[in-house]
Backbone as CSV, one residue per row, in Angstrom:
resi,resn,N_x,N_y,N_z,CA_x,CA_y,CA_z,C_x,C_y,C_z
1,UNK,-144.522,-120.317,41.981,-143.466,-120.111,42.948,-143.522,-121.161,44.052
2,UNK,-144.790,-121.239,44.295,-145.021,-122.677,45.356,-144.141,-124.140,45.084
3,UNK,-144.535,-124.498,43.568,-144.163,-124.893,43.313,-142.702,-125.576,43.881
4,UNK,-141.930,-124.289,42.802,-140.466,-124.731,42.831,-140.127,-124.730,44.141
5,UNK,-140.810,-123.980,45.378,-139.978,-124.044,46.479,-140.447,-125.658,47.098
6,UNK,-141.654,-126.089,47.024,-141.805,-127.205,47.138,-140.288,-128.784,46.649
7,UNK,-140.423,-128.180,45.415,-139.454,-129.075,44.461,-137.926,-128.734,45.234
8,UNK,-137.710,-127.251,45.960,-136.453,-127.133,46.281,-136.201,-127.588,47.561
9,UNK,-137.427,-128.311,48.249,-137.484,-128.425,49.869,-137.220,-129.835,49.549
10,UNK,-137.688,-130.451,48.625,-137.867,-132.071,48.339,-136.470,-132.408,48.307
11,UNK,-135.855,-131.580,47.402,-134.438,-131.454,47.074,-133.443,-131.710,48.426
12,UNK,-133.659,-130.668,48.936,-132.722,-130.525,50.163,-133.313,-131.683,51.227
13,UNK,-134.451,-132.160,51.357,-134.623,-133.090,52.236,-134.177,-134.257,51.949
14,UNK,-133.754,-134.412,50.122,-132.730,-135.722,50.146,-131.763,-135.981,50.680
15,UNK,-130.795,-134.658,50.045,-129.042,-134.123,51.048,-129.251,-134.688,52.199
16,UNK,-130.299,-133.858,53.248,-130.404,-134.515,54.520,-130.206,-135.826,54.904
17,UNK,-130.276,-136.805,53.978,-130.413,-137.868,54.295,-129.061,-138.798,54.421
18,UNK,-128.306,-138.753,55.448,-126.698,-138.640,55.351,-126.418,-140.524,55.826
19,UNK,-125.540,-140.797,56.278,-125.037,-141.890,56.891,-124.859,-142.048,58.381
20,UNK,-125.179,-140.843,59.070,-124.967,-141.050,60.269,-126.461,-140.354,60.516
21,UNK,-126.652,-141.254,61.622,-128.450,-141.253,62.406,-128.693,-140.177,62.622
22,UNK,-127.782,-139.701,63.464,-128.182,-138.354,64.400,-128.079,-137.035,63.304
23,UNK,-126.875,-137.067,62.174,-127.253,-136.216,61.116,-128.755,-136.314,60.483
24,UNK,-129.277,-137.756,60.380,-130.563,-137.828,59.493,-131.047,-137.018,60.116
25,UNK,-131.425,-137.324,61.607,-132.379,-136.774,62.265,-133.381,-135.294,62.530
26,UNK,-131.287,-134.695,62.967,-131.027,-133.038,63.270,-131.952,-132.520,61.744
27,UNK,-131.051,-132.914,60.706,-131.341,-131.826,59.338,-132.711,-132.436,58.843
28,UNK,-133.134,-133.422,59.145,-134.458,-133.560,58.063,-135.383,-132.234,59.403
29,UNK,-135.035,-132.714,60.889,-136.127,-132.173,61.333,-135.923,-130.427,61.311
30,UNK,-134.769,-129.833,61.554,-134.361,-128.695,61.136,-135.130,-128.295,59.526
31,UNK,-135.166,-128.889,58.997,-135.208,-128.530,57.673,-136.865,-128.475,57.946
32,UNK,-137.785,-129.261,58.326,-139.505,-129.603,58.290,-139.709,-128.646,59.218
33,UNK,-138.890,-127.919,60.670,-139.344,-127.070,61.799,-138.987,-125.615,61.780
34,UNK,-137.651,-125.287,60.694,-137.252,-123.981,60.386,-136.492,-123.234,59.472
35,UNK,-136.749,-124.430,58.493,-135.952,-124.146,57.217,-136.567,-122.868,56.477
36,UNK,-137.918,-122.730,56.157,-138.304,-121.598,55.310,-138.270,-120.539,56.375
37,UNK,-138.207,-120.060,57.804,-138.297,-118.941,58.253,-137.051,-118.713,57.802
38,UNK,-135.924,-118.563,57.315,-134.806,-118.529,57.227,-134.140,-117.350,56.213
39,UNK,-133.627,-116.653,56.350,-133.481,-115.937,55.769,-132.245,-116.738,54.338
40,UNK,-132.513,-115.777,53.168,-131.937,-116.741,52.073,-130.297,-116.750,52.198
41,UNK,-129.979,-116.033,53.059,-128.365,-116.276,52.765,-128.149,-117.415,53.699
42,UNK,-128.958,-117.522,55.005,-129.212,-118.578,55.392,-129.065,-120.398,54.770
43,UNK,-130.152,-120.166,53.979,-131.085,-120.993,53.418,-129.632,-121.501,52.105
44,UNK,-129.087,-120.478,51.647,-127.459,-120.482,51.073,-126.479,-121.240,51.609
45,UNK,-126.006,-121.362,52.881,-125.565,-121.570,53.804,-125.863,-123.214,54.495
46,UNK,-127.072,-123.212,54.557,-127.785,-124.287,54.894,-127.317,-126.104,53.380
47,UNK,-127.290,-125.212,52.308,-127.213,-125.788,50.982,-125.837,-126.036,51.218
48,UNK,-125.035,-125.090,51.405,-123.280,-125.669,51.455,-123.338,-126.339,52.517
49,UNK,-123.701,-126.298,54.009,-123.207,-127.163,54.948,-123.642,-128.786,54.280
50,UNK,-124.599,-129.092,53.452,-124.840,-130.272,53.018,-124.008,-131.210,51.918
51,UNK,-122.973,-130.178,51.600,-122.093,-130.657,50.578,-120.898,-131.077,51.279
52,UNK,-120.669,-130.950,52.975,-119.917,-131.579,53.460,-119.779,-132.866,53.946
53,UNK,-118.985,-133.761,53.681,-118.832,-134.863,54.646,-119.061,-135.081,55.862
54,UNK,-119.738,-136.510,55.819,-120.612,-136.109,57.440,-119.475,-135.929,58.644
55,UNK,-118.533,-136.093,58.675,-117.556,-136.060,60.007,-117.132,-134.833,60.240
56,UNK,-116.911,-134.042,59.289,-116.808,-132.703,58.989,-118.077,-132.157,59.300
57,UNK,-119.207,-132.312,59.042,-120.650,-131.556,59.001,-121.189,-131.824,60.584
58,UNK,-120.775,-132.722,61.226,-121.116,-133.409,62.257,-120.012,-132.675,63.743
59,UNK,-118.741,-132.404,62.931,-117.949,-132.086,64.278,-118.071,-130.296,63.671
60,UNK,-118.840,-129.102,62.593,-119.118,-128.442,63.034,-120.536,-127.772,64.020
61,UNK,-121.493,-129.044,63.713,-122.677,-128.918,64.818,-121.793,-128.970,66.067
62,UNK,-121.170,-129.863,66.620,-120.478,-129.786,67.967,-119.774,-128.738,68.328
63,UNK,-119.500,-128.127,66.908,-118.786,-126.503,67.806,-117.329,-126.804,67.404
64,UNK,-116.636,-127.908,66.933,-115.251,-128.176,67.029,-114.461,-127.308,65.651
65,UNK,-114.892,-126.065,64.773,-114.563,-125.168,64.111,-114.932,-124.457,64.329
66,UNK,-114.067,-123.293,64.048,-114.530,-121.445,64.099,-114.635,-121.035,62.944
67,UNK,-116.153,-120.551,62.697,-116.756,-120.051,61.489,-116.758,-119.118,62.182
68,UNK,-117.593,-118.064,60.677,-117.732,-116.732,60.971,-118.513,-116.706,61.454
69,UNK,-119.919,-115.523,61.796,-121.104,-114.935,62.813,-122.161,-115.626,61.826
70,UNK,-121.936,-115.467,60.762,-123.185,-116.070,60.098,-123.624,-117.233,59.878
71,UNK,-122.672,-117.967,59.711,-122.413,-119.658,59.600,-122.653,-120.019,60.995
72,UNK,-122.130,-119.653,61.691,-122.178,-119.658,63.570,-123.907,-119.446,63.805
73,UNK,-124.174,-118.146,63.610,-125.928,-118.301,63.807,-126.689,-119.435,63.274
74,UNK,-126.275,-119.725,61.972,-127.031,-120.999,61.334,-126.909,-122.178,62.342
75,UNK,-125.634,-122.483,62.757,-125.480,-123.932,63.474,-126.194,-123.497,64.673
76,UNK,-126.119,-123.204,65.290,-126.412,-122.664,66.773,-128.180,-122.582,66.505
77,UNK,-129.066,-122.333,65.605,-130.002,-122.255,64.954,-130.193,-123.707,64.734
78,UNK,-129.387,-124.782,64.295,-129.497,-125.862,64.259,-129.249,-126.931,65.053
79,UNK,-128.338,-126.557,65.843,-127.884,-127.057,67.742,-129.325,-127.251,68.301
80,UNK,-130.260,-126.459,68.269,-132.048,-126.768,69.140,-132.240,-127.787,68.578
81,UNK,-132.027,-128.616,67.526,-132.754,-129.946,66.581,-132.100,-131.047,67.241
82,UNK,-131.193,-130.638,67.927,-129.884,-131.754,68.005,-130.659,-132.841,68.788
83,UNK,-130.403,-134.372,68.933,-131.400,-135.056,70.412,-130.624,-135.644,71.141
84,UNK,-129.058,-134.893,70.908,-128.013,-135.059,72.293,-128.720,-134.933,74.185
């Protein structure tokens, strides 16, 4: 089980690796400081925000869309990483 979650962290720390700096930054360090406390719908959640385009992924860290409570906890959860 170690394993695969290992293999699934490796995974997602590629995604992280976007075109814009301040995205690298936020999600690799989000991902190394509080990715596994996370609960899995979370951790669900966390996986789709990475399938977005960074201008899109970037102006919902800033707050400039209204998600629901859960998606909202995640960013806001990810807003502390920010080095605005």
């Amino acid at each position: 089980m170690t394993e695969f979650l290992s293999t699934e962290t490796a995974k997602l720390r590629w995604r992280c690796r976007r075109g814009m700096r301040e995205l690298d930054v936020l999600l690799i360090t989000f991902l190394t400081q509080s990715y596994e406390s996370l609960p899995v719908e979370q951790k669900n959640l966390f996986s789709e925000l990475l399938e977005l385009p960074d201008p899109e992924l970037h102006a919902h860290l800033l707050g400039k869309y209204k998600c629901d409570p859960i998606m909202e906890k995640l960013l806001q959860r990810m807003r502390v990483f920010s080095s605005d």
